[in-house]
C-alpha positions as CSV (number, residue, x, y, z in Angstrom):
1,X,143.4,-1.7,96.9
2,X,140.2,-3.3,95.6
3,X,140.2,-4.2,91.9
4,X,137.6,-6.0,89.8
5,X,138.0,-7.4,86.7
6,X,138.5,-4.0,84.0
7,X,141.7,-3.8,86.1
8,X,143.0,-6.9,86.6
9,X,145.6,-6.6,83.4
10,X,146.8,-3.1,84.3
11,X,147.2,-3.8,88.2
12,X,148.5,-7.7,87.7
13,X,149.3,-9.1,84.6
14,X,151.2,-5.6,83.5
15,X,152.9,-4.7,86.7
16,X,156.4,-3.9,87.4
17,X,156.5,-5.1,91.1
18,X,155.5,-8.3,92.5
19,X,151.5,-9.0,93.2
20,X,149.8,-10.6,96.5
21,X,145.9,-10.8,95.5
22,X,143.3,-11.6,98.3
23,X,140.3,-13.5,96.3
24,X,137.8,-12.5,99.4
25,X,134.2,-12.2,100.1
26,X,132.1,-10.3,102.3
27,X,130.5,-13.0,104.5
28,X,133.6,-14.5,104.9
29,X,135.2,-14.1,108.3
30,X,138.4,-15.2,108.2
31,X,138.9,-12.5,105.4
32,X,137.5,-9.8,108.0
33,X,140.3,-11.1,110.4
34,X,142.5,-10.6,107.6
35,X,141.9,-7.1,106.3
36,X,144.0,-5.4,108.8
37,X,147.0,-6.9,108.3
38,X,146.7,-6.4,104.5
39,X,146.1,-2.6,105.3
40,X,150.1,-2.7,107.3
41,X,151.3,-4.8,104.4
42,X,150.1,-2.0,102.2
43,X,152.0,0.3,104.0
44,X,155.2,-1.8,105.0
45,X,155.4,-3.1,101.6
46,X,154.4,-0.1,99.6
47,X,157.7,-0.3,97.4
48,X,158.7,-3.5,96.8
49,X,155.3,-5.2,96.3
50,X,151.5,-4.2,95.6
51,X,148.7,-5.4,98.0
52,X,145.5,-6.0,96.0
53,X,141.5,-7.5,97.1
54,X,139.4,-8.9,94.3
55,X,135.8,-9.5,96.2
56,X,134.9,-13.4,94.5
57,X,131.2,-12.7,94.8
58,X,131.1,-9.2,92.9
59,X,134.0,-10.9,90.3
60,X,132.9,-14.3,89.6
61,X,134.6,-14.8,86.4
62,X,138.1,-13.9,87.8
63,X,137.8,-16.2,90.3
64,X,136.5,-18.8,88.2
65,X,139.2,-17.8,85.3
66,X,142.4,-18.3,88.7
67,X,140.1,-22.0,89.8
68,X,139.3,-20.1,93.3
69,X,137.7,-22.8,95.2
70,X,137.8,-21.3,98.7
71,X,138.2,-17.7,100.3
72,X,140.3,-16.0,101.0
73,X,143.0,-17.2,98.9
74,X,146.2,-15.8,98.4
75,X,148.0,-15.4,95.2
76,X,151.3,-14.1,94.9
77,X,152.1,-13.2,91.3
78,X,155.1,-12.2,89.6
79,X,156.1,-10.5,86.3
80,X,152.4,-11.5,85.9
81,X,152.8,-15.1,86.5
82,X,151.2,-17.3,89.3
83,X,154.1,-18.1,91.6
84,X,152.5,-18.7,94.8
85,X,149.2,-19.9,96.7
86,X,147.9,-20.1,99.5
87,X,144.1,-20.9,100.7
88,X,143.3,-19.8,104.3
89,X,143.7,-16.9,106.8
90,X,147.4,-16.5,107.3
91,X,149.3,-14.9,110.3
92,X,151.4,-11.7,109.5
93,X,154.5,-14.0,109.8
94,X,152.9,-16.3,107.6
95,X,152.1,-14.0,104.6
96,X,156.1,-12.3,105.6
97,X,157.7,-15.7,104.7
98,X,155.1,-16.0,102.1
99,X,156.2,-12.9,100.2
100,X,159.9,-12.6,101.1
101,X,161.1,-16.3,100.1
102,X,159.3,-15.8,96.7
103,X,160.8,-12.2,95.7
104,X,164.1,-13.4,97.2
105,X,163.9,-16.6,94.9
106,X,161.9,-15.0,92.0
């Protein structure tokens, strides 16, 4: 789901289950490559975690306010806190290990 700032406390800081945020833009291809695997994430995932897409360009003070420096970036947040990051496309195995050693451990 694509949020923008208005939602970021509701959707993030205030949610129940853990967060993976894609910081993205629109030129950027590697986050292209990347949007179908977040669309199966959002559907394999749909219970234990929530898949979200701020676009950087369009939400420039969110991504200055989280220091994003490159795109896409990954954040993984839980109970509203940064616990994860990762900068780069990432496999689907990647962004698995990714989000299964950090609810396991968090």
């Amino acid at each position: 789901m694509e949020i923008n700032s208005k939602d970021l406390e509701k959707e993030i800081l205030n949610s129940k289950k853990p967060v993976l945020v894609e910081f993205w833009g629109s030129w950027c291809l590697p986050c292209q490559m990347m949007a179908p695997t977040l669309k199966e994430f959002e559907k394999e995932y749909q219970d234990k975690i929530k898949i979200l897409k701020i676009n950087s360009d369009i939400n420039p003070i969110v991504s200055d306010q989280y220091n994003i420096k490159g795109v896409p970036t990954f954040i993984l947040f839980i109970k509203g806190k940064e616990v994860k990051r990762e900068v780069g496309a990432k496999s689907k195995l990647e962004l698995c290990k990714l989000i299964n050693d950090s609810i396991k451990n968090g």
